[in-house]
DRENTOR-570067 format. One record per residue (C-alpha): residue in three letters; z, y, x. Coordinates in steps of 0.02 Angstrom, whole numbers, plus 32768, in hexadecimal, padded with zeros to 4 digits. Layout:
% DRENTOR-570067
ALAZYX;...
//
This chain:
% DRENTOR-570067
UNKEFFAEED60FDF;UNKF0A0EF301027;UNKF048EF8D10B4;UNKF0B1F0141102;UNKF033F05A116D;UNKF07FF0EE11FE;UNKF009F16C1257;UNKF05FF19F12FE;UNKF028F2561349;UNKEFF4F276129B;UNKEFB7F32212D4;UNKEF02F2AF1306;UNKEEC4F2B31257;UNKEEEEF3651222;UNKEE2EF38C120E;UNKEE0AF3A81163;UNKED56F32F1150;UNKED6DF2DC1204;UNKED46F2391225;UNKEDEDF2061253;UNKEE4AF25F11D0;UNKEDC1F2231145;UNKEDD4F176117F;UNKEE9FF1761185;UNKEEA4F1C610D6;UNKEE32F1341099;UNKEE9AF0BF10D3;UNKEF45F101108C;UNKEEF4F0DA0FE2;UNKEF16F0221016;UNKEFC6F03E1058;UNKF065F0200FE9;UNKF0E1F08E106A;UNKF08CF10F10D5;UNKF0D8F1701176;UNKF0AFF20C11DD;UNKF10CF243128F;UNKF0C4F2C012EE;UNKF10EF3611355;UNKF082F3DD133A;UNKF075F3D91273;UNKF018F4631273;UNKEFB2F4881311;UNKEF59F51412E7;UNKEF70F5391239;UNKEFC2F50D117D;UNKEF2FF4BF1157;UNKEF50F43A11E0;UNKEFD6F403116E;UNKEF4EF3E210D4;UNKEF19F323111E;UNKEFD5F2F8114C;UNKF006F2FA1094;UNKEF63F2AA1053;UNKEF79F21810C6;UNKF036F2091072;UNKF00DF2040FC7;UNKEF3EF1FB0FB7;UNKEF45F1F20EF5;UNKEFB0F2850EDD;UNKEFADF3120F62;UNKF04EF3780F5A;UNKF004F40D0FA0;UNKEF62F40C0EFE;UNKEECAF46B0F37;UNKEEF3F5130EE5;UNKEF85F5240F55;UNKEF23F4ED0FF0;UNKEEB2F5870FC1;UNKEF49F5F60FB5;UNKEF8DF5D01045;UNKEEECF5CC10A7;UNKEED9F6741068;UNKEF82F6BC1097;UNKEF75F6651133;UNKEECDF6D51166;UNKEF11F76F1118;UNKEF99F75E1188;UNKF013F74210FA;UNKF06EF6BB116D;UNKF126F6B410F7;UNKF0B2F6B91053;UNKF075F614109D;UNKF10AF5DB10CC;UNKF14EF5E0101E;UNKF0C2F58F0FE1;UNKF0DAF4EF104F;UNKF190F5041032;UNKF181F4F20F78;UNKF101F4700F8B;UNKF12CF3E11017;UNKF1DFF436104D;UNKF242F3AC0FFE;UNKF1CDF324103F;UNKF1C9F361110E;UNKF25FF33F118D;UNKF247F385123E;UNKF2B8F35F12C6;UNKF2D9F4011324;UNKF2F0F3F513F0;UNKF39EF43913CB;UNKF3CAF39D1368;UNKF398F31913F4;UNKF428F34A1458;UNKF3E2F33214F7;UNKF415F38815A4;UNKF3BCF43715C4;UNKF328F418163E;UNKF327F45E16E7;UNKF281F4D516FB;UNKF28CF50017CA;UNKF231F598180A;UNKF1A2F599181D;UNKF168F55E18E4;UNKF0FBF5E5191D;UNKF077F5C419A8;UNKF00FF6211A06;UNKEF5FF5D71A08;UNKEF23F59C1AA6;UNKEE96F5F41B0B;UNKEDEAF5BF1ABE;UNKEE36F5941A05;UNKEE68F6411A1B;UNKEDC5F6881A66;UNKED61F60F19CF;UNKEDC7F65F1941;UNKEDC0F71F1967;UNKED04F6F61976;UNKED02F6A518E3;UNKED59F73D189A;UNKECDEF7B518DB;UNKEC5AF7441892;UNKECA4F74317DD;UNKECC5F7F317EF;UNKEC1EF81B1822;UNKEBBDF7A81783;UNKEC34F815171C;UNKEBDDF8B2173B;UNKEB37F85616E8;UNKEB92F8161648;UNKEB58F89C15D9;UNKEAABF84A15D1;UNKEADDF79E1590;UNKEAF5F77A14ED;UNKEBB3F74D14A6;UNKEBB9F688149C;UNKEB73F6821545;UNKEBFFF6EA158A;UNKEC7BF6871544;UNKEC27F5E4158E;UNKEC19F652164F;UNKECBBF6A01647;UNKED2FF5EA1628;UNKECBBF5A816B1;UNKECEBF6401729;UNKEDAAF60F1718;UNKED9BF5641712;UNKED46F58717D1;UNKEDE1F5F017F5;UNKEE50F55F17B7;UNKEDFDF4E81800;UNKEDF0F55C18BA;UNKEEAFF56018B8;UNKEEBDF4A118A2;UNKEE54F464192B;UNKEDABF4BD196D;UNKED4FF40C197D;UNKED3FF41318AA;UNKECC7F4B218D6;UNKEC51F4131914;UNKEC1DF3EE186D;UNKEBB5F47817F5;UNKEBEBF4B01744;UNKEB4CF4D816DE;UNKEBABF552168C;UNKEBC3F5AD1719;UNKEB6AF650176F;UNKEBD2F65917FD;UNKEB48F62F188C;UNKEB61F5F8193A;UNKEACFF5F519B4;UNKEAC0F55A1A20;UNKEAA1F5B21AAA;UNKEB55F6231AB2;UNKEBF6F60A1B09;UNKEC54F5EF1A52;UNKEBD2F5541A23;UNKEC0BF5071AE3;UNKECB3F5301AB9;UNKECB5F4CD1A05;UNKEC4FF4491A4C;UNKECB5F41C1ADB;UNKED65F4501A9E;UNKEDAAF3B81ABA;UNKED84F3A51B68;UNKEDD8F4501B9A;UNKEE7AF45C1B35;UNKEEEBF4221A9E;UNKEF19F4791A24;UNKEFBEF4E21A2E;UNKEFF2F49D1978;UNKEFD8F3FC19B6;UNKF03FF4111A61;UNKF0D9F45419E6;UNKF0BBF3B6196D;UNKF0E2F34F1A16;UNKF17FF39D1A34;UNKF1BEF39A1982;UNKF198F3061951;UNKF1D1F2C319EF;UNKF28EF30A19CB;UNKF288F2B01921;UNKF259F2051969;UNKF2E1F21D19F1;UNKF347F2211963;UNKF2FFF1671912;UNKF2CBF1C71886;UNKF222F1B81818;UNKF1B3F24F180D;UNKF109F26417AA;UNKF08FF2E817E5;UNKF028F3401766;UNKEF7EF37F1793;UNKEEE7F3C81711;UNKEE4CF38417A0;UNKEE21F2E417BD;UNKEDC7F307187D;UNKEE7BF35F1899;UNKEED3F2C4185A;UNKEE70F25B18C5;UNKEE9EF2D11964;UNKEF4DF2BA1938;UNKEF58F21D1930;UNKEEEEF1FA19C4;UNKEF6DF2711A28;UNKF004F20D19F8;UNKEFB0F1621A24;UNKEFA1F1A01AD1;UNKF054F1BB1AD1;UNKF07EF1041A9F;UNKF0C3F15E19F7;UNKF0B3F0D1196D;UNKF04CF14818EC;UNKEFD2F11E184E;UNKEF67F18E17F1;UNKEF5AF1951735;UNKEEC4F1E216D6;UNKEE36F1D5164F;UNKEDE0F14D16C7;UNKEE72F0DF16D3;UNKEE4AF03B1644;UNKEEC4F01E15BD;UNKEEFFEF6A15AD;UNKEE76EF0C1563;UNKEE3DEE461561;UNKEDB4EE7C15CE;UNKEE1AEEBE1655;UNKEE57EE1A16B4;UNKEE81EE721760;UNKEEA6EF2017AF;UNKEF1DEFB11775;UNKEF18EFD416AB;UNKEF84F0681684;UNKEFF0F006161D;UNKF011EF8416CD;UNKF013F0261736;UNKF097F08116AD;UNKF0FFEFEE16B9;UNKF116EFEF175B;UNKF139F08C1778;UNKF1C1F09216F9;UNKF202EFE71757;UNKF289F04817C3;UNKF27CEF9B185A;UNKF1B9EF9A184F;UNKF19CF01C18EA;UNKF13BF09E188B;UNKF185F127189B;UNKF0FFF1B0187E;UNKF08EF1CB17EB;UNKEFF4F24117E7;UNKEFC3F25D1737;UNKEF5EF2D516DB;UNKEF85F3221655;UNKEEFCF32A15D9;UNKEEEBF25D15DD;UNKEFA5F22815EB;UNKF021F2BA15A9;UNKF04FF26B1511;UNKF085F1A814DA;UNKF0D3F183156F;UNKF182F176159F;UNKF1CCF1851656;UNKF264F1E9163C;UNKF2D9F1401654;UNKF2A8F12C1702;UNKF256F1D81745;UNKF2A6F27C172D;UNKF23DF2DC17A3;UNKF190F3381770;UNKF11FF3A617E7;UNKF09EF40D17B1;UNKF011F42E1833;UNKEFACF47D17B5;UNKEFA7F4CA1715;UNKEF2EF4E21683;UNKEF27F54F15F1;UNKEF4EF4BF1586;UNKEFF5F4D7153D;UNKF007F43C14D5;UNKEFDCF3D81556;UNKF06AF42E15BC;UNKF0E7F413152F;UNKF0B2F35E1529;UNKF0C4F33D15E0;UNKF16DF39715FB;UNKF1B1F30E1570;UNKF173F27815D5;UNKF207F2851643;UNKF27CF2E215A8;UNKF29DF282150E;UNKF318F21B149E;UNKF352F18614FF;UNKF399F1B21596;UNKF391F27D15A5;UNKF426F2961546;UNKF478F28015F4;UNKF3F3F26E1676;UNKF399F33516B0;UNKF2E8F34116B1;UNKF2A8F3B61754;UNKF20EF410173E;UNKF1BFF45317F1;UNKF10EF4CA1801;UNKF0C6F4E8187E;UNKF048F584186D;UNKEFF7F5F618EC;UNKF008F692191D;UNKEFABF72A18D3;UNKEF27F6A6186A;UNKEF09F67017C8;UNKEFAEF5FA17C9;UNKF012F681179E;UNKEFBCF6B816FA;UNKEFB3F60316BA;UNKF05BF5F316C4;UNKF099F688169E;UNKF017F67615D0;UNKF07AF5AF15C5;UNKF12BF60015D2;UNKF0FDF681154A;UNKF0AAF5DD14E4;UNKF141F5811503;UNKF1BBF5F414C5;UNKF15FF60E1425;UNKF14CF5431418;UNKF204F52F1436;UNKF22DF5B313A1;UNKF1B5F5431322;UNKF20FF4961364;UNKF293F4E91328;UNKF267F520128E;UNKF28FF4A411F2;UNKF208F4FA1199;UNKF159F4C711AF;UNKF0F1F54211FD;UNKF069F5481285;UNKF092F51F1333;UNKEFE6F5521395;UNKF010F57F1434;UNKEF59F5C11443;UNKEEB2F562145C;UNKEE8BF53F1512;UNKEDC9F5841522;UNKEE12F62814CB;UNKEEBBF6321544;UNKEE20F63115CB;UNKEDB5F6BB157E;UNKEE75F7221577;UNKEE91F7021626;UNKEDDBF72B166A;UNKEE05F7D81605;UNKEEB3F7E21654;UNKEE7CF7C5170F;UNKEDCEF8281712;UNKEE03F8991685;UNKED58F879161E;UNKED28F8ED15A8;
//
């Protein structure tokens, strides 16, 4: 049978015995013509390429298992051109990557950040919660090493989530050993935050977003927490602003959705420039890749950041790609506030970026990690309290 079977985002199966990748390999065996794309070739690691060439040709592996234990070798004795030589030799003639610099399109337009200063209580809830994490820290000696890990990522996701909106506080991480008793002023505060102010970030959102729809211009809004999401949206449908919100909860289009928004009907009509929807809240970790809006929205505004670089990269090209970006700017807005953990997190993404944008650029295969997103938290715990 002449089956030309494609795997899109090929980058899925890269894990040498997965599930995925052991069931896409099987199938290539009954494929005639076989096809990879993907951006991130290697995510991590060389040895992300190993499952990429398998799936190609299943019968007869270019890269041959000595070599994979060569460069696997290299590779963790830091011997990154030996591997690179190795792969050269090996699937160099068979790879073709289009660099950024051949797409041709316009230079996007990265805006300074907006810098807020928190509003009263947020404020008075995050230096507590400071005090708090700085105060746990003294105890950390006495607790053995995974469990550190597991309480220091749960300390900065509380910081991250403090300088997004205070109401996330509401709900507990188990992770977490940052206590608050019931009966303090902070616990009132977090409880009833929405009944005594908004958040600043939010207030500046309003007037941005307001000057691009002045304009009859498209924006999306990109925000990591779904409670925050929620808030935003719920702000802007008090202000008659025509907004959705896209997430992990939102259904795919399926026979058994007959009625109500699927985020293929609400995509759709948000890329329809007469539909009225003119704002999009998204987050990032359930929509920044496989969808296109850069035809109809050039705008994107970051209320929050994570530590998750790819996810960054793949959000920044929602509104940037081949198609309409050879002429059209993409503006990138972020909003952060002042003296809290905004800063750092964006401050580690530009120094990811930079390195991502040298690999894109590269004709050679090589790895593109732009760091793992629990570890970029452990680093900026040991940045911020200076851990030992």
């Amino acid at each position: 049978m002449n089956l030309f079977l494609v795997v899109d985002e090929a980058h899925y199966i890269k894990q040498v015995g997965g599930n995925w990748s052991s069931a896409a390999i099987e199938l290539a065996r009954s494929a005639k013509y076989r096809c990879i794309l993907t951006g991130t070739p290697c995510p991590h690691s060389f040895s992300d390429l190993f499952n990429l060439f398998e799936f190609l040709w299943p019968t007869n592996d270019p890269i041959g298992a000595d070599n994979r234990i060569r460069i696997q070798a290299a590779e963790q004795e830091d011997k990154i051109e030996t591997a690179q030589q190795l792969l050269k030799k090996t699937v160099g003639p068979l790879f073709y990557r289009v660099t950024k610099a051949d797409l041709g399109l316009t230079r996007p337009i990265f805006h300074p950040p907006i810098i807020t200063a928190m509003n009263e209580h947020e404020q008075f809830v995050y230096d507590a919660i400071t005090l708090r994490i700085q105060h746990s820290a003294k105890f950390d000696y006495s607790k053995n090493a995974d469990v550190l890990t597991t309480l220091r990522r749960a300390r900065i996701m509380r910081l991250r989530q403090c300088s997004a909106y205070v109401g996330l506080l509401t709900k507990p991480l188990a992770e977490c050993d940052i206590a608050v008793a019931k009966t303090s002023d902070l616990y009132e505060i977090i409880r009833t935050y929405d009944q005594l102010e908004r958040p600043a970030k939010l207030l500046e959102l309003e007037k941005l977003v307001s000057k691009i729809l002045g304009r009859k211009e498209k924006v999306v809004v990109w925000c990591n927490f779904i409670g925050a999401l929620k808030l935003i949206q719920k702000h802007f449908l008090k202000l008659k602003v025509n907004c959705e919100v896209l997430y992990g909860e939102t259904p795919v289009e399926q026979t058994s959705v007959e009625q109500g928004e699927t985020r293929e009907r609400l995509i759709n009509r948000f890329k329809d420039a007469k539909s009225g929807l003119d704002v999009l809240i998204a987050n990032p970790g359930a929509c920044a890749e496989s969808i296109s809006l850069h035809k109809t929205c050039h705008h994107a505004i970051y209320y929050d950041l994570s530590y998750n670089c790819a996810q960054y990269l793949q959000s920044l090209d929602r509104i940037h790609r081949v198609g309409g970006s050879e002429t059209q700017e993409a503006h990138y807005y972020f909003l952060q506030n002042k003296n809290a953990i905004d800063r750092d997190v964006m401050d580690n993404l530009d120094r990811k970026v930079q390195k991502m944008f040298g690999v894109l650029d590269d004709k050679v295969p090589q790895p593109d990690s732009v760091g793992d997103e629990s570890q970029e938290e452990i680093k900026a715990y040991e940045r911020l309290f200076k851990a030992d």
